[in-house]
MARDREN-906960 format. One record per residue (C-alpha): x, y, z; residue in one letter. Coordinates in pm, whole numbers, plus 32768, in hexadecimal, padded with zeros to 4 digits. Layout:
BEGIN
+------+------+------+----+
:    x :    y :    z : aa :
+------+------+------+----+
:    X :    Y :    Z :  A :
...
+------+------+------+----+
END
This chain:
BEGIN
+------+------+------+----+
:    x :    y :    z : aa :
+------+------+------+----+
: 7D18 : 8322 : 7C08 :  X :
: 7DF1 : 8450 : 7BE4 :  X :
: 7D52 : 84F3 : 7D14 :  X :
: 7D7C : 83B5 : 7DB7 :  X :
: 7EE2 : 83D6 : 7D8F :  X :
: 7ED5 : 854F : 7DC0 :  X :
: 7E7C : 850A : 7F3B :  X :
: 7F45 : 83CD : 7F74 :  X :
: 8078 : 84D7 : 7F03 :  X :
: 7FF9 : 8605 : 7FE0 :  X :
: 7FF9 : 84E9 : 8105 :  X :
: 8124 : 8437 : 80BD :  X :
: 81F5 : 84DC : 7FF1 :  X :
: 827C : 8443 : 7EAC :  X :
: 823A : 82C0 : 7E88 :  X :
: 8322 : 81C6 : 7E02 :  X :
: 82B9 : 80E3 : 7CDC :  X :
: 82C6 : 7F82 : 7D4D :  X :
: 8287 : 7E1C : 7CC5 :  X :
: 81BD : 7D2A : 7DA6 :  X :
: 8181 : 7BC3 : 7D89 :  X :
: 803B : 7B42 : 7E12 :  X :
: 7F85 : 7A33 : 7DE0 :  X :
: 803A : 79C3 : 7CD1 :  X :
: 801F : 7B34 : 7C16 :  X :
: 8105 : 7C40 : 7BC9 :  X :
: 8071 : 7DAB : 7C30 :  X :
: 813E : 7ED8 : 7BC7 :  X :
: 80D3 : 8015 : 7C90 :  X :
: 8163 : 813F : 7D3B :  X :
: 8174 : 8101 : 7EBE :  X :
: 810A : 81F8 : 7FCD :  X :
: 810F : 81EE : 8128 :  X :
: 81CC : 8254 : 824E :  X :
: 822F : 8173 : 83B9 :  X :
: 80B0 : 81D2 : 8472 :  X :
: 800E : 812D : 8336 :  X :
: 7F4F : 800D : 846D :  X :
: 7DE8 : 7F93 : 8461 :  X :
: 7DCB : 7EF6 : 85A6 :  X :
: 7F24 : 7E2E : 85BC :  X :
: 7F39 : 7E2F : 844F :  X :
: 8052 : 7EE9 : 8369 :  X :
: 7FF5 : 7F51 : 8222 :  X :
: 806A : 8043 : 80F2 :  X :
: 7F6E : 80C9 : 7FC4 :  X :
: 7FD0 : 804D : 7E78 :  X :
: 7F62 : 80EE : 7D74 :  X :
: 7F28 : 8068 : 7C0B :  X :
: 7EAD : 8116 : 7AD6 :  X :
: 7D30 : 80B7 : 7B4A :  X :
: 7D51 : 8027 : 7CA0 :  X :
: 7DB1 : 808B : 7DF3 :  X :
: 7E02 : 7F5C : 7EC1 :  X :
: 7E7E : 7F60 : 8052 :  X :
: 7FAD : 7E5A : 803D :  X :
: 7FB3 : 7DB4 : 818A :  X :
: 80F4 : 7D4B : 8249 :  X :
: 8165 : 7C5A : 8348 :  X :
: 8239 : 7D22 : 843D :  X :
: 8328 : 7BD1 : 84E3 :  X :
: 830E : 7BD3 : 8659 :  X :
: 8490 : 7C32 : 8698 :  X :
: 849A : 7D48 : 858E :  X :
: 840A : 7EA4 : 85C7 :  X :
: 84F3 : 7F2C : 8473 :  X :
: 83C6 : 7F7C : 8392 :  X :
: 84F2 : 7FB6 : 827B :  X :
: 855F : 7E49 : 825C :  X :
: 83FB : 7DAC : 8218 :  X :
: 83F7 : 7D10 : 8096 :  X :
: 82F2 : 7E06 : 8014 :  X :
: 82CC : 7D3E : 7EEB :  X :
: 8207 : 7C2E : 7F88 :  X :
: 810F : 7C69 : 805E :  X :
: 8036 : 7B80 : 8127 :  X :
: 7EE1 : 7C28 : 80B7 :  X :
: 7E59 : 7D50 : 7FA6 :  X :
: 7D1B : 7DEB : 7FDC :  X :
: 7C64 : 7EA6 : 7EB8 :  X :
: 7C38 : 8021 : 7F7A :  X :
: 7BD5 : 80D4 : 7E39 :  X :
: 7A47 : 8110 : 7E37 :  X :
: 7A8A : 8153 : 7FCF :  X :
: 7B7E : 8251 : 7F55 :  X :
: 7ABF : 82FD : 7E2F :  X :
: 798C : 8316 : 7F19 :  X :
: 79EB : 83A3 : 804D :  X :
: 7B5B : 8407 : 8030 :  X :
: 7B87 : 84D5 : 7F08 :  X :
+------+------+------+----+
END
């Protein structure tokens, strides 16, 4: 994973370490992303665990285009990225 995280930090800088609730579990990562993290109409940010990297996805409310004020800590969906990752990213 460490060259995982080596190019999540050479794309978006330092990540913050974060606690997320989904599902009914507790996921303690470091964050990445920036405000162009889309896929389609969708915003997301990498988190990154000791063995997994997930894309958290957010709901972005109709009347709010402040990326800043989203709660980070629960998002609406997490997608396991990590074999995508190790197999053609890094």
């Amino acid at each position: 994973m460490k060259k995982v995280e080596s190019y999540l930090k050479e794309r978006y800088g330092e990540g913050g370490e974060v606690k997320v609730e989904f599902e009914g579990k507790e996921i303690t990562g470091v964050m990445y992303g920036d405000d162009e993290c889309f896929e389609m109409n969708d915003f997301y940010q990498y988190l990154l665990t000791k063995d997994t990297l997930y894309k958290a996805f957010y709901e972005i409310p109709n009347d709010n285009d402040d990326l800043g004020s989203l709660d980070y800590e629960n998002p609406t969906d997490l997608e396991d990225v990590t074999e995508y990752y190790k197999e053609y990213v890094v």
